[in-house]
Every structure is written in C-alpha cells, then in structure tokens.
C-alpha positions as CSV (number, residue, x, y, z in Angstrom):
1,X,10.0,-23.6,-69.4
2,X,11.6,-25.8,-67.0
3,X,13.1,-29.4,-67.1
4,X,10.6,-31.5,-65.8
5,X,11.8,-34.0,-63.5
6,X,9.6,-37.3,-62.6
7,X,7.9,-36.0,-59.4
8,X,4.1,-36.6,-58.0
9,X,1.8,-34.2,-59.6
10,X,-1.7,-34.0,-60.0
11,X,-3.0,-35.9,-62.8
12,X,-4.8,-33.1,-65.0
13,X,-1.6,-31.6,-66.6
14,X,-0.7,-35.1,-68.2
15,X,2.8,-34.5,-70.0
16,X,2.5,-31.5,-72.3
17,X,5.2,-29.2,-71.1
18,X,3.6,-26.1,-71.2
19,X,1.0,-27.5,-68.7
20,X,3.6,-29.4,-66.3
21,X,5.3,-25.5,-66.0
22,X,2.1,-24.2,-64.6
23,X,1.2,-26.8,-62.8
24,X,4.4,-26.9,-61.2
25,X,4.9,-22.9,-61.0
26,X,2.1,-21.4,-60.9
27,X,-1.4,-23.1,-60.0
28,X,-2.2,-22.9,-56.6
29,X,0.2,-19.9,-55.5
30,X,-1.0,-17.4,-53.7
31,X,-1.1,-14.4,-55.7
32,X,-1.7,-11.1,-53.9
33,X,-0.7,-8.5,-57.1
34,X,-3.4,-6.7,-58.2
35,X,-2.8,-6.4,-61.9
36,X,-1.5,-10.0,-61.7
37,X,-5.3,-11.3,-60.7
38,X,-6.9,-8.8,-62.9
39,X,-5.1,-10.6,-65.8
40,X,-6.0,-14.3,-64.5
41,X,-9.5,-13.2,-63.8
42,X,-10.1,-11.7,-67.4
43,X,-7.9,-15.1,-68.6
44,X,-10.0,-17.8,-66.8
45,X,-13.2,-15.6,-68.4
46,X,-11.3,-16.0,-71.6
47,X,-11.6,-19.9,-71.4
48,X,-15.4,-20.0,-70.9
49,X,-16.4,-23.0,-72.9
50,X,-12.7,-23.6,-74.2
51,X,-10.1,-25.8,-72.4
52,X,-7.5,-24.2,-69.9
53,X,-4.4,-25.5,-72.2
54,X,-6.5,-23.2,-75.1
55,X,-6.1,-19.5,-73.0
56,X,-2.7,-21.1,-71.8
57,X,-1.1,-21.2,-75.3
58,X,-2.7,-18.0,-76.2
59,X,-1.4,-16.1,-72.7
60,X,1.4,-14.2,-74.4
61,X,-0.4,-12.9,-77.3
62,X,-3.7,-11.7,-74.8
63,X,-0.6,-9.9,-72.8
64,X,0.3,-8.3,-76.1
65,X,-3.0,-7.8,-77.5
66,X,-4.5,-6.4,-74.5
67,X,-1.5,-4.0,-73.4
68,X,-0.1,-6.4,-70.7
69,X,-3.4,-6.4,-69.1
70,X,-3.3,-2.9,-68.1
71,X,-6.8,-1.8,-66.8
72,X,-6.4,1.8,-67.0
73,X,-5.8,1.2,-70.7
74,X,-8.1,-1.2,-71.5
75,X,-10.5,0.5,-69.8
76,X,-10.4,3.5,-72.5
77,X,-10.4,0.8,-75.4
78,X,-13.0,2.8,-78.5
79,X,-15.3,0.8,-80.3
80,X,-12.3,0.5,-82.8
81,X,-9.8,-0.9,-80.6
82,X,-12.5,-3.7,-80.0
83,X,-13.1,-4.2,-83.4
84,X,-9.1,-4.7,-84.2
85,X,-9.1,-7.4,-81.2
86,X,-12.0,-9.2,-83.2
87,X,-9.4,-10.0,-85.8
88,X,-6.4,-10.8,-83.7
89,X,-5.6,-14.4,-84.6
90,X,-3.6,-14.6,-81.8
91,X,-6.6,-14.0,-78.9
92,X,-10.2,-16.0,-78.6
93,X,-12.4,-13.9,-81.0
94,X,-15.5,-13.4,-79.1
95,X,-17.0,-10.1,-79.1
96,X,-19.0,-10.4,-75.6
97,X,-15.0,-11.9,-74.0
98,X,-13.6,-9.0,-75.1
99,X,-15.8,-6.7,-74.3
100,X,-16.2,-8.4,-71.2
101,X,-12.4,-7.7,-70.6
102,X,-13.1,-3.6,-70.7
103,X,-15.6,-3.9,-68.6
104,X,-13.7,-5.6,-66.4
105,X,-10.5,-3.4,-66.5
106,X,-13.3,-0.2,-65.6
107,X,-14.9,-2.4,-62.9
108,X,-11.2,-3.2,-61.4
109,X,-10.4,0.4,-61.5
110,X,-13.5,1.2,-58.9
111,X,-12.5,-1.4,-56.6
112,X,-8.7,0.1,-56.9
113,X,-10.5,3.2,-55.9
114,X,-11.6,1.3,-52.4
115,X,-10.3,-1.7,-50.6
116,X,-7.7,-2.8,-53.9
117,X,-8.6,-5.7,-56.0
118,X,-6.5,-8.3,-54.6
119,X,-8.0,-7.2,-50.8
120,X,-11.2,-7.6,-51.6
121,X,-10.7,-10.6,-53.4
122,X,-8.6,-12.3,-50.9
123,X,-11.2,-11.1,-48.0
124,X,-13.6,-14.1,-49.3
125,X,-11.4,-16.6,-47.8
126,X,-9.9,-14.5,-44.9
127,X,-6.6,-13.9,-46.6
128,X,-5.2,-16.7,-46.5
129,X,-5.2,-20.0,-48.5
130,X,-7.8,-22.8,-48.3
131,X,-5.7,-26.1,-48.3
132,X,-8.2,-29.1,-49.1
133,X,-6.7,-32.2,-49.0
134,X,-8.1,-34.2,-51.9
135,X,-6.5,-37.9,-53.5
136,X,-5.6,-38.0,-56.7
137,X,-8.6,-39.7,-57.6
138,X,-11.0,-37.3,-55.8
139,X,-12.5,-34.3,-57.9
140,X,-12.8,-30.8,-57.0
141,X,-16.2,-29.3,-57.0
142,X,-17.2,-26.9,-60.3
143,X,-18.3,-24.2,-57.5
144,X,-18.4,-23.4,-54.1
145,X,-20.6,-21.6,-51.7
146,X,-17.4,-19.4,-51.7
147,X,-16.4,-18.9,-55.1
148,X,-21.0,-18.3,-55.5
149,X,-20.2,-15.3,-52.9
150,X,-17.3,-14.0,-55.0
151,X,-19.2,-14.2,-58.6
152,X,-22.3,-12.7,-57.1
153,X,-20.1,-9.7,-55.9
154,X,-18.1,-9.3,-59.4
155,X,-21.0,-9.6,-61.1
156,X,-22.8,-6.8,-59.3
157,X,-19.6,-4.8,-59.8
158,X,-19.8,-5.2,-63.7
159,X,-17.2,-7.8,-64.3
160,X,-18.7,-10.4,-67.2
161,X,-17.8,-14.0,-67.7
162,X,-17.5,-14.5,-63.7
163,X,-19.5,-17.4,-63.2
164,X,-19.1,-19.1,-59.8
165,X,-17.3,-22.3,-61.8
166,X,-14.6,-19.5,-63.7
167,X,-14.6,-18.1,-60.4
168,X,-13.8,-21.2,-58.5
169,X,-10.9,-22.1,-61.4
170,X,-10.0,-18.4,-61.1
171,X,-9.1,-19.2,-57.0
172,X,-7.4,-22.4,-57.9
173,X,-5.4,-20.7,-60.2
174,X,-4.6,-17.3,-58.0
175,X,-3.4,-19.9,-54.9
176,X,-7.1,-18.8,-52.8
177,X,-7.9,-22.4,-52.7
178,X,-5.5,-25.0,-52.7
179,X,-6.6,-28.0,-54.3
180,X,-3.0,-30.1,-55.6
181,X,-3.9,-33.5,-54.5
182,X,-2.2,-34.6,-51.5
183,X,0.0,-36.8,-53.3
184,X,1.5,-34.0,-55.8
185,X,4.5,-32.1,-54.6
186,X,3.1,-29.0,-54.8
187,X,0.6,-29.7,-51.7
188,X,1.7,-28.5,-48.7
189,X,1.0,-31.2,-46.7
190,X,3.9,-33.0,-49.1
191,X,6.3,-31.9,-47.7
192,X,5.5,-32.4,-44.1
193,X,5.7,-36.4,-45.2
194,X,9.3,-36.0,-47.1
C-alpha cells in the first residue's frame, strides 16, 4: 500500500489504509481484462450482505483459495473441492457464494466462447465510461436501469449473486460507471479545475 497524502477523496473510504489504496487505485478504473472482471464480479457477489472492506481484507486469500480466479479451473471444482472451500477460514463460508463462484467461472467460459466477457460487459454502456458528476454529499443510486439490463443478462447466463445493486457496485468498481464525487481527485472532471 501506498503513502496516503491529504488529497480530496470521496468520503466512503474514511481513513483505513487498505480502503484509501483502492479508492485511490483502483475504484472507478476502467478495467477491460477479462479474468480481471471475472474475479471482481465473483468478489462483489462475495460481499452480498457483508461490507466491501469484509471481501477487501479477504481478496488475497479468495485469490489463493480459488486458484487466482481462474475459470477454467474453477469451473471443474468436484463436490470435494467445494466442501474444502467450506472450511477455508480465510474466504466467506457460504455454500450457495461458492457455488455461485463455479457457476460463474462455467458461465464466463461460454461467453469467452462468443463476444469475450469484458466485450459484452463493456457493450452495456457503449464501451466507454459513464462519468456522473455527483457532490460529495449526493448518493449514488443502489441500481440502475443499466446495471437491471446487465443482471437480467448474467442471470439468464447462469451467473448467481448478480443482483442489479452487486451489479451496479460491480460497474463502480470495474471503472463502467464513474461515480468519484466531483470534488475527489480521482474524478475526471478534477483535474480539468487544477
């Protein structure tokens, strides 16, 4: 983890270090890899019902218990594998999560099979970024008509825990929506006014 120096942020990370670094490195960047948004996808499912700093804390040991998020293997995960991931200490110990997570890596692998996970993904919003421009004290919606559209689809693909509110965190996260506040140097619109 970085240094964090006093710039404007958004207010949600508050001053735990591990959230500053992702605030400040990761959410809100496009991402275009395919394996990359496979593993936030299946992450932001993780945290159903759970805090975001929860999954965050956990991320390296669901890399490591999950094969770096490697659908093809995960995939191919036996009723045994499963059962040694229900007592991982490291990961969130649901049973329908982690299931969730092999259907998810065979679902992925169909769409890899097509148009590429990241293309059809990214075809929701046109391929590029959605920058709102939000103050500090203005919310984001839970869901959008948008991030509706893109649960409906996953869903009817087999992917589990893909709510349209996961989904809408899930686009946050992956850079398809950009919703830093205005304020927060990570808008893009920030640095226009510097």
């Amino acid at each position: 983890m970085s240094k964090h120096v006093e710039l404007p942020r958004c207010a949600w990370p508050g001053d735990d270090p591990l959230y500053l670094d992702y605030h400040d490195r990761e959410w809100g960047v496009p991402l275009k890899d395919d394996r990359a948004l496979f593993e936030m996808l299946m992450l932001e499912g993780a945290q159903a019902g759970l805090a975001w700093i929860t999954i965050l804390r956990k991320r390296e040991n669901y890399r490591r218990a999950f094969d770096g998020f490697a659908p093809e293997r995960i995939a191919r995960y036996s009723a045994k594998k499963i059962e040694g991931l229900m007592a991982d200490e490291g990961i969130v110990r649901n049973r329908a999560k982690i299931e969730g997570v092999v259907l998810g890596a065979r679902a992925y692998l169909e769409l890899m099979s097509g148009p590429g996970f990241s293309k059809h993904l990214w075809s929701f919003v046109g391929g590029r970024p959605i920058i709102n421009r939000r103050r500090l004290k203005d919310r984001a919606p839970a869901e959008t008509d948008i991030s509706r559209a893109m649960s409906k689809d996953l869903k009817g693909r087999g992917f589990k825990f893909v709510g349209p509110t996961i989904v809408y965190a899930f686009m946050q996260a992956a850079g398809m929506v950009n919703d830093h506040a205005v304020t927060c140097f990570r808008h893009p619109d920030y640095k226009k006014r510097s």
